[in-house]
C-alpha positions in Angstrom: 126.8 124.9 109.1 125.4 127.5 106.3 122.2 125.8 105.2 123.2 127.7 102.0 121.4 130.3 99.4 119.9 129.7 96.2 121.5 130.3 93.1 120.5 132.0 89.6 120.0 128.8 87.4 118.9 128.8 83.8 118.3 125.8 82.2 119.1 126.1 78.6 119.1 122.5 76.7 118.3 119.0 77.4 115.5 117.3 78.8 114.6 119.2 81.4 114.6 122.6 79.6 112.2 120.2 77.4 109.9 119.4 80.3 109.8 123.6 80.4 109.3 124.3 76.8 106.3 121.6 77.1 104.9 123.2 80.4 104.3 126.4 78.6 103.3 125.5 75.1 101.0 122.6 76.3 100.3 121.8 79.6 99.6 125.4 80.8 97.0 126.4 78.5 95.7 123.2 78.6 95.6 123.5 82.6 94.0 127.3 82.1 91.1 125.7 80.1 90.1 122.6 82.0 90.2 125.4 85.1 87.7 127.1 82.5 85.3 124.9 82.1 85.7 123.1 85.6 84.1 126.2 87.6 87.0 127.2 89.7 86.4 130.8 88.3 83.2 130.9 88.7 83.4 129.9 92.3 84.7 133.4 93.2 82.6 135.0 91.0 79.8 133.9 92.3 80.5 135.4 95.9 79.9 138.8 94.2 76.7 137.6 92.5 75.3 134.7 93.2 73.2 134.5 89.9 76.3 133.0 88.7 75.2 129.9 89.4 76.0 126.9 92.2 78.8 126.5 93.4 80.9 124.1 91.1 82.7 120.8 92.8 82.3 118.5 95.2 85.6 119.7 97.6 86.2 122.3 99.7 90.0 122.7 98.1 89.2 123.0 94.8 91.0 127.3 95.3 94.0 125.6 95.2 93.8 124.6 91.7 93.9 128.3 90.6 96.8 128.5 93.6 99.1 125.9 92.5 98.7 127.3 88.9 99.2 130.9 89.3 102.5 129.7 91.3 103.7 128.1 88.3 102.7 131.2 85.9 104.5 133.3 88.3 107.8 131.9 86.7 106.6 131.8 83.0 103.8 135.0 82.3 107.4 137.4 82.5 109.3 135.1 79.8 109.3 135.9 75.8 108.0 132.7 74.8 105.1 133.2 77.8 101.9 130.9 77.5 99.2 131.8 75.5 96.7 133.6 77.9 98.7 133.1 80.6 98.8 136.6 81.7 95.2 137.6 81.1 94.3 134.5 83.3 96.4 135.5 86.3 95.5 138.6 86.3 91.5 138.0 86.3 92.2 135.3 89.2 93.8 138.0 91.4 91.4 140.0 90.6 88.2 137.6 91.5 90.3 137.1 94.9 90.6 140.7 95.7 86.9 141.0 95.6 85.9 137.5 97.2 88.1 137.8 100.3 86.1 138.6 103.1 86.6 141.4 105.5 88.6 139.7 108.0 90.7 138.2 105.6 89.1 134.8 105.3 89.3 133.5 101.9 87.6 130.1 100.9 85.1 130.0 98.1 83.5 126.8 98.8 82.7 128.0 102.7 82.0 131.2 101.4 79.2 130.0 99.4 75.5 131.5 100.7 74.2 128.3 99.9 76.8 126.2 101.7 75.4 125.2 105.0 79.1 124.3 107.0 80.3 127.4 108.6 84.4 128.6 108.3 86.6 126.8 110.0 83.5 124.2 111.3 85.7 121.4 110.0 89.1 121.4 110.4 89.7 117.7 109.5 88.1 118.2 106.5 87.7 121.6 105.3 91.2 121.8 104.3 91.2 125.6 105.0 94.9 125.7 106.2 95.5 124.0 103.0 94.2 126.3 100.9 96.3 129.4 102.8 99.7 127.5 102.1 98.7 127.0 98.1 97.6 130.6 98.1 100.8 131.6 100.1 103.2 130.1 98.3 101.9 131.4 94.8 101.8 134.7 96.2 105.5 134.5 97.1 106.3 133.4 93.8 104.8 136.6 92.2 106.2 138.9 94.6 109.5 137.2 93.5 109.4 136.8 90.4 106.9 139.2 89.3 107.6 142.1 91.4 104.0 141.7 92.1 102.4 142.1 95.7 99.0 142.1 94.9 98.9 138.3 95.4 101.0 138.8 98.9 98.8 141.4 100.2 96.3 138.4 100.0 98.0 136.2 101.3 99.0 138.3 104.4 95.5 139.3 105.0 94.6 135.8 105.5 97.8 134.6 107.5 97.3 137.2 109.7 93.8 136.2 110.4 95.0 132.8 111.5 97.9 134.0 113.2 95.2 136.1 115.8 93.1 132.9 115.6 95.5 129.8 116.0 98.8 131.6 117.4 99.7 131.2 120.5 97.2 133.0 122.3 94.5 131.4 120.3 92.9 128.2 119.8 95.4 125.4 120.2 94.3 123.5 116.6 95.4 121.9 113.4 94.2 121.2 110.3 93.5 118.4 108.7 95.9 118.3 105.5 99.0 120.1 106.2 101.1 121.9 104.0 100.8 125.6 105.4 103.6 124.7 107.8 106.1 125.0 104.7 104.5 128.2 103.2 104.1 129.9 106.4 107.7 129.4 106.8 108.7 130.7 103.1 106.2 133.9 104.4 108.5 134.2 107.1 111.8 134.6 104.5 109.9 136.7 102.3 108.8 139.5 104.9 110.7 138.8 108.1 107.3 138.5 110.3 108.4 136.2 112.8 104.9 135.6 114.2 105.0 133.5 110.3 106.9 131.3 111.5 105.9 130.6 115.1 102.6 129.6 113.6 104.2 126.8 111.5 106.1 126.0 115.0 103.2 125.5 116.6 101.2 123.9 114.2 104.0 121.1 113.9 104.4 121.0 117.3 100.6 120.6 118.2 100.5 117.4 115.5 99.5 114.5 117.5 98.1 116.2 121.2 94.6 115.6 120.8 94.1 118.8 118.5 92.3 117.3 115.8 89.1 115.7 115.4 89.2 112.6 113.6 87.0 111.3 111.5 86.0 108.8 108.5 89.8 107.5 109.2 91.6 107.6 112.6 94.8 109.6 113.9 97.6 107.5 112.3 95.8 109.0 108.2 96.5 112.4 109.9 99.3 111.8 111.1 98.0 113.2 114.7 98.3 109.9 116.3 101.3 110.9 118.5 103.7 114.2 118.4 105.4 114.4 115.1 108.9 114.1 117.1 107.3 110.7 118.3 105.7 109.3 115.0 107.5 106.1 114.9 107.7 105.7 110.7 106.2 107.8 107.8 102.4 107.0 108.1 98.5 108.0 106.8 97.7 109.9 103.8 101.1 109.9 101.5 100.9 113.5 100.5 99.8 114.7 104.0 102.9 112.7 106.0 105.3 114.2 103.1 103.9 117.8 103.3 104.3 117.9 106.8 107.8 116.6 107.3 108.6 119.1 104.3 107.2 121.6 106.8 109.0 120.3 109.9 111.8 120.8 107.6 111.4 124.1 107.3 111.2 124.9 110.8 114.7 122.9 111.0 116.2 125.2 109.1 114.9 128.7 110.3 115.2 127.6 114.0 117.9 125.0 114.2 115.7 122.9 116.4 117.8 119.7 116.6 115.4 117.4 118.1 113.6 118.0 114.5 116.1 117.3 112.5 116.6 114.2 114.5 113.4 112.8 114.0 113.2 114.0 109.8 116.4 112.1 109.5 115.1 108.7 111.1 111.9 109.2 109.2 113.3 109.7 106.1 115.7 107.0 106.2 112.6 104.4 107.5 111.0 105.8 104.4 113.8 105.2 101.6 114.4 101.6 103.5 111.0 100.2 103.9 108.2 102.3 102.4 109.4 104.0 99.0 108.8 102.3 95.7 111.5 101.7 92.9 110.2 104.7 91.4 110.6 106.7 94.2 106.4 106.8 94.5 105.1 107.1 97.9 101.9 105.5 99.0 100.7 101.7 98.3 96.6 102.0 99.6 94.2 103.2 97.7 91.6 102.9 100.6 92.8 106.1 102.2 95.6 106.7 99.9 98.2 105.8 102.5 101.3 104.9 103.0 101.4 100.9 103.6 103.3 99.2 106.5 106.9 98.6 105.9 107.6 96.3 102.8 103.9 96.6 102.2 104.8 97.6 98.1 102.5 95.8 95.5 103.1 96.9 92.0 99.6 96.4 90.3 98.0 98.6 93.3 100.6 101.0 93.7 98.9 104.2 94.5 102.1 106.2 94.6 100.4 109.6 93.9 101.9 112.1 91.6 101.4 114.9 94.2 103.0 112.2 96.6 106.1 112.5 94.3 106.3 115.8 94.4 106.1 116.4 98.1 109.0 113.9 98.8 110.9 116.1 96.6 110.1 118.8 98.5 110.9 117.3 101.7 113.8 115.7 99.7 115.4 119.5 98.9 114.9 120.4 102.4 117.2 118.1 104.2 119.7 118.1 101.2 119.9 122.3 102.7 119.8 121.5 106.3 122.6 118.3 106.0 124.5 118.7 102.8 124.2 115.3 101.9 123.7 113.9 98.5 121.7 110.7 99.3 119.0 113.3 100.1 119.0 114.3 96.1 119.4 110.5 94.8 116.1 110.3 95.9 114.9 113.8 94.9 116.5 112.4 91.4 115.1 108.7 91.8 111.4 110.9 91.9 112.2 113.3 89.1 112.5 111.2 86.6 110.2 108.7 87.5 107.8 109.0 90.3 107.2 112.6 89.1 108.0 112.1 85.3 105.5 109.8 84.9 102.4 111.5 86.0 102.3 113.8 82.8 102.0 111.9 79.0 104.3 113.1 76.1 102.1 115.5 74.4 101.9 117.4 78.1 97.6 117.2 78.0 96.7 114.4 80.4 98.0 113.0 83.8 98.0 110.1 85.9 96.5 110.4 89.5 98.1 107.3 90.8 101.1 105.4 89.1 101.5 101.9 90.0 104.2 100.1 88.2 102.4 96.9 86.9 99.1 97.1 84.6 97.6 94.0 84.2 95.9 92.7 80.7 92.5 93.0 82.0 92.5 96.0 84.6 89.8 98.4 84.3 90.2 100.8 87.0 90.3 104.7 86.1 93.4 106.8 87.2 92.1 108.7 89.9 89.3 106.5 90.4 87.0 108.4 88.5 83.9 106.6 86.4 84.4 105.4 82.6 86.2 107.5 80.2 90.2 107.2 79.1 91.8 103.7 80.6 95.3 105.5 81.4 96.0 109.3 81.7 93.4 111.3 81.6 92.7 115.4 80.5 91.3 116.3 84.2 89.7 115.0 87.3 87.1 115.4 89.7 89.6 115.9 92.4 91.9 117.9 90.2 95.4 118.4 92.7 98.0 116.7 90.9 97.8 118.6 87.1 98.3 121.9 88.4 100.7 120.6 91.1 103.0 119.2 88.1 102.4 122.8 86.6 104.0 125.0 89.8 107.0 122.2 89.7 107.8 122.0 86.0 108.2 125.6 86.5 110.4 125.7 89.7 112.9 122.7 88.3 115.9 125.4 88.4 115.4 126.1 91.7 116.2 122.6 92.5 119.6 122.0 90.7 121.9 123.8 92.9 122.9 125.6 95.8 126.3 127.7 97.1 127.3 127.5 100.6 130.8 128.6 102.3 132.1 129.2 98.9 131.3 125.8 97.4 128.5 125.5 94.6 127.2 122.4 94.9 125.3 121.2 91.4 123.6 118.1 92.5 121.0 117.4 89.3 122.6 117.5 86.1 121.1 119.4 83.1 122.2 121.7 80.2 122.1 124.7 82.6 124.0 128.1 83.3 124.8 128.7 87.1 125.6 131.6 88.8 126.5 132.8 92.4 127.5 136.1 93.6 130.9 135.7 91.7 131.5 132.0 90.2 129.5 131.5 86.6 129.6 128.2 85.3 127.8 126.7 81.9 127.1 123.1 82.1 126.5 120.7 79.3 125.3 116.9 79.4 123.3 114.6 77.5 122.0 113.8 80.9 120.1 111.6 81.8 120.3 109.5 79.0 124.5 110.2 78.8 126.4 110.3 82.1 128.7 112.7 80.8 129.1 116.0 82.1 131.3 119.1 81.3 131.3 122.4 83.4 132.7 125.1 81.9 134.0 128.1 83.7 133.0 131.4 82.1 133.6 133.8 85.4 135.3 133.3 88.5 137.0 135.8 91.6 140.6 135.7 91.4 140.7 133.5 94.5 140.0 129.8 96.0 136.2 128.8 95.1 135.4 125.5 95.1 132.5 123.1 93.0 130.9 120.1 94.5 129.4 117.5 91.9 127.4 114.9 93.3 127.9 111.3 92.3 125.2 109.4 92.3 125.3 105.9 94.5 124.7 103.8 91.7 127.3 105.5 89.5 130.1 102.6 89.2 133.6 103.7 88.2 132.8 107.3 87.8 135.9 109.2 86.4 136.3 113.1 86.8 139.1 115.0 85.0 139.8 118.8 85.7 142.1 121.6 85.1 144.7 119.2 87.1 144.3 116.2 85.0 142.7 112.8 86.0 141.7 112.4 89.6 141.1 109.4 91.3 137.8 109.0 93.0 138.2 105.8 95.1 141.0 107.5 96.8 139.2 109.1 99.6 140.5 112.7 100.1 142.1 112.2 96.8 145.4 114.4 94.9 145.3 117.6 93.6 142.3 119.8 93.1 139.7 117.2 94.0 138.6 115.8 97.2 136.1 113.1 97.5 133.8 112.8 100.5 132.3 110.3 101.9 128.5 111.3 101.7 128.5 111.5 97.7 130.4 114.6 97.0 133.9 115.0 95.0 135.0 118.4 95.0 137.2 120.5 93.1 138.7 123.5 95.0 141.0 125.7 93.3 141.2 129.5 91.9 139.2 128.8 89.1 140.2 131.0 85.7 137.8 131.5 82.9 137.6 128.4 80.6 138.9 125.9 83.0 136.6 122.6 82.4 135.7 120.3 85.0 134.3 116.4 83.5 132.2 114.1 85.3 131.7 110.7 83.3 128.8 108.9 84.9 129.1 105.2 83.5 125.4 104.6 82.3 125.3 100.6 82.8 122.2 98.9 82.6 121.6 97.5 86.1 119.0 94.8 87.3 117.6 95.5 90.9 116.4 92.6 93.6 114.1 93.9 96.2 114.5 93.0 100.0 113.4 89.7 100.8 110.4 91.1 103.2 108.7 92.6 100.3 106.4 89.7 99.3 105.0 91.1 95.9 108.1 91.6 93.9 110.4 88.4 95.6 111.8 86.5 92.8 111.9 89.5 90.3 113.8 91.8 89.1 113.7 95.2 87.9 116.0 97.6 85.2 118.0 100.1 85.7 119.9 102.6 83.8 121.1 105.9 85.4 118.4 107.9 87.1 115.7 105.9 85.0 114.0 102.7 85.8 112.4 101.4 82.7 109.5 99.0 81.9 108.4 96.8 79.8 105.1 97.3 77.9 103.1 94.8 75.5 103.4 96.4 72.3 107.2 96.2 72.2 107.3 92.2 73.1 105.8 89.5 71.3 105.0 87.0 73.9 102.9 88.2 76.9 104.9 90.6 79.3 103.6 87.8 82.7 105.5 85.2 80.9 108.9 86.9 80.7 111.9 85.6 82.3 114.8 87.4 82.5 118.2 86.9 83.7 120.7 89.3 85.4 123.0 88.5 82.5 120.6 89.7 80.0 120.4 92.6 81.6 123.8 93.6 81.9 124.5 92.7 78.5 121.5 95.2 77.0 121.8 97.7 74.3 120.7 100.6 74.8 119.6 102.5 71.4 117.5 105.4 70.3 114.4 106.1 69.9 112.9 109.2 68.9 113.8 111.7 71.8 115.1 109.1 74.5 117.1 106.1 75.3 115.7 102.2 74.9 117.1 99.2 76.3 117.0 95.9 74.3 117.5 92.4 75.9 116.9 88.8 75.3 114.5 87.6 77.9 113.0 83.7 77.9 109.2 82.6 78.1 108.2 80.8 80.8 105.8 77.4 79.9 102.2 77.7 80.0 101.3 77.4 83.7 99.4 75.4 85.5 95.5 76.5 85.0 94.9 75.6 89.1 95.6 79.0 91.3 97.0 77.0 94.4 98.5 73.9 92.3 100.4 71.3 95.3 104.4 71.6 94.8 105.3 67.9 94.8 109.1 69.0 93.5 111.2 71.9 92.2 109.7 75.1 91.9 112.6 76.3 89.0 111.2 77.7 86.5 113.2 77.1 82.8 112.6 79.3 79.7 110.9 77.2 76.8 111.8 79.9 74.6 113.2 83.1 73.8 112.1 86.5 72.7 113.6 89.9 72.1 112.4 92.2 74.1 112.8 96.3 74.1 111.9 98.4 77.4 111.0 101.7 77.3 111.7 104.3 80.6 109.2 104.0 83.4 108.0 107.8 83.1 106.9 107.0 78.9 104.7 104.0 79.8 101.0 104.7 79.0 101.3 106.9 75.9 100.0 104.1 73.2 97.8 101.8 73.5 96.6 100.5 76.7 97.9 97.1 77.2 100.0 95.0 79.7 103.3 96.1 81.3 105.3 96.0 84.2 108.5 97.0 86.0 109.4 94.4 87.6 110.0 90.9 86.0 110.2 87.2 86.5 113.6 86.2 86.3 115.0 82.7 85.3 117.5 81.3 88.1 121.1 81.4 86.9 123.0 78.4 88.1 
């Protein structure tokens, strides 16, 4: 099977073309300042002078900052409406790294500090070297993409090619401590056709777990080096680390065709989306280590759930969507989108959560990110600074993720105002998506011969209707008359010789939906969260008189919400009741029933999940006591 190409996508409308907009008028130049003032520049600078000062920052990662951001500016310093400085900014960083790389190709500016008593490549658990070469590689692919820019690649060679003599086969049998060159290495591979690229992410995913690493301050299992990867018995360690590297193993899936790979990404995966992954799609609940808990281990009010967590699932997400075709892969790419990812960045597009858990309780004082005093909920920066410029290089790629063609079917599996174009099929799609379920493709070009379009429909659609140039088609038929097929793994596809102004129409009922959780997961048992669409929503103080722990609210209530505007998105309002005052005794004795019966009732309006945090900062929660229904 074709594991497909990429398609030209432009997103022209809608929320996501919003996200964009915001990315470049707000979040960019914001990014480029903080970056400013933070050091990062000066950290190269000072390799050429050290009178610049000491190095600034306590982590030896802090180049992929600038990486991650000139990644994203790749895609936005070519556009008309480019950000403000954007282009004098990447152009001074490539400079500063053309005269900090080091003979050999080497490139780090915290090891290459002369005051910086660790040695290159003295700490590969730690020093996050590897690391830094993917961040750097992937931006410099970008460039040369969409830039026509190599200066960035030449870079980026020089320093793969270094490790590739050091690591490769021949070399020293290592691996580092935080992966996530696997997947650029890989990309380098596509981008120039050096296959010694990708051999070096082979090997590094197939020397994962064989006594390779050092390990210290946590043990194998954070590393994910505690057995081969092909062994690792359920996604495990550091969230972003386990997610990078099966986004990397992915990868080699798809240029090699290793089954055994696949085999093991697919049981992973599915362990992951039945045990371990949040409502939200987040990823992680420890904030020890910033792991991933044991299976059902999923505590709201500690949630860690990184933002850069969200993203690599996505990532790994995308990568089995191309190397199975199937759409449950992008429900969850979808599920993260909107509110995993979503929520990491506040409205203005100025300040970010590190972590996301999905209760807040009235009294919690903890920082985002850990970090000592300032804002209670997003913040402008951080002392470990990965996710902003991470949400930066994604808001910019969201295009790149919408659809793919393969064997003559375009598959469009997110839904946005976009225009999509293969080699000969142009279609223009319009939706009020998410926050309307309907969506119209429009045919504007099209070979006079069969060509076929695959919509996905999402699993918690109910009654979804599709009408094309045919008429009506039934989608619980499987197989189904006429033009449209539907398979089994989420797809229905028209197939047909398409004509110029033939319209296609996917409704997607948007119903509110409450969710249980599995009875193993002790900390949300007896509640119940909302659902509309993609979006999982929350409630937060301000928009509920009585206090948000005393709710209790009834499946019924929540199929019978309203959903209304509000500003630029969609509210849902419900009646919930209020539970009695409780008991004041933490551990009171049960000496009867346990039921708990509403003493009143309140109104209540709840906001989507990825919009909590941008007021005040008060109570709220996802998930809800819920009143027994008889």
């Amino acid at each position: 099977m074709s594991h497909g190409t990429e398609v030209d996508v432009q997103l022209t409308d809608g929320l996501l073309h919003d996200w964009q907009v915001r990315n470049r008028r707000a979040t960019i130049p914001h990014a480029i300042a903080e970056l400013r003032k933070a050091g990062n520049l000066e950290n190269l600078r000072r390799l050429a002078g050290p009178s610049v000062g000491p190095y600034r920052g306590r982590y030896p990662f802090l180049d992929t900052d600038l990486y991650k951001t000139l990644e994203g500016l790749a895609y936005e310093v070519g556009a008309d409406d480019a950000p403000a400085g954007a282009r004098e900014f990447f152009d001074e960083v490539v400079e500063l790294l053309e005269q900090a790389q080091a003979e050999d190709g080497y490139l780090n500016s915290y090891f290459q500090d002369p005051d910086q008593p660790k040695q290159p490549w003295s700490d590969l658990g730690w020093g996050h070297e590897l690391y830094n070469l993917g961040h750097l590689i992937q931006a410099a692919v970008a460039a040369q993409r969409r830039l026509s820019d190599g200066r960035l690649l030449t870079i980026a060679r020089r320093f793969a090619d270094l490790v590739v003599r050091k690591y490769g086969a021949d070399g020293e049998q290592v691996v580092d401590g935080h992966p996530e060159v696997e997947m650029a290495l890989v990309e380098l591979y596509r981008e120039t056709g050096d296959e010694d690229y990708l051999t070096q992410a082979r090997l590094f995913v197939d020397r994962r777990g064989r006594g390779k690493l050092k390990h210290t301050i946590f043990p194998g299992e954070y590393f994910q080096d505690h057995v081969p990867f092909h062994e690792l018995p359920s996604v495990t360690g550091h969230a972003v680390r386990m997610a990078y590297l099966a986004a990397g193993a992915a990868d080699v899936h798809l240029e090699t065709g290793d089954p055994t790979l696949l085999a093991a990404l697919e049981r992973l995966w599915d362990d992951m989306v039945g045990t371990k992954l949040y409502l939200t799609g987040g990823l992680g609940s420890r904030h020890s280590d910033e792991a991933i808990g044991d299976r059902y281990e999923l505590p709201s009010e500690r949630a860690y759930a990184e933002t850069c967590a969200a993203i690599a699932t996505m990532q790994w997400a995308w990568r089995m969507f191309r190397a199975t075709g199937q759409a449950k892969y992008l429900d969850v790419y979808e599920t993260v989108l909107y509110n995993a990812y979503a929520v990491g960045l506040s409205a203005d597009g100025t300040a970010f959560f590190y972590d996301n858990p999905l209760q807040r309780r009235p009294d919690h004082e903890q920082r985002s990110g850990a970090e000592d005093g300032g804002e209670l909920l997003r913040r402008a920066w951080f002392g470990c600074p990965c996710c902003p410029p991470n949400i930066i290089r994604w808001m910019s790629e969201l295009q790149d993720h919408v659809a793919l063609a393969r064997d003559n079917v375009l598959y469009v599996g997110i839904y946005a105002d976009a225009r999509i174009s293969t080699e000969d099929l142009t279609v223009d799609i319009t939706t009020g998506y998410p926050w309307d379920g309907e969506v119209t493709l429009t045919v504007e070009d099209a070979p006079a011969e069969e060509r076929a379009i695959a919509l996905r429909v999402p699993r918690w659609a109910q009654d979804a209707t599709l009408t094309t140039p045919s008429g009506p088609a039934d989608l619980l038929a499987p197989g189904g008359p006429g033009d449209a097929q539907v398979e089994k793994d989420g797809w229905v596809v028209v197939r047909r010789t398409f004509v110029a102004g033939d319209v296609v129409r996917l409704t997607l009922p948007m119903v509110p939906r409450a969710h249980g959780s599995h009875p193993y997961l002790d900390a949300t048992r007896g509640a119940i969260a909302v659902a509309r669409g993609p979006l999982v929503y929350c409630v937060e103080q301000q928009d509920v008189a009585a206090p948000v722990d005393d709710l209790l609210v009834r499946p019924a209530a929540v199929r019978a919400a309203t959903a209304s505007e509000r500003e630029d998105h969609i509210v849902l309002g419900l009646t919930a009741g209020v539970a009695p005052v409780p008991s004041p005794e933490l551990y009171p004795v049960i000496t009867g029933t346990t039921r708990e019966t509403a003493v009143d009732e309140v109104p209540v309006t709840l906001v989507p999940y990825f919009l909590w945090g941008n007021r005040q900062a008060l109570a709220m929660r996802v998930w809800l006591r819920t009143e027994r229904e008889d």
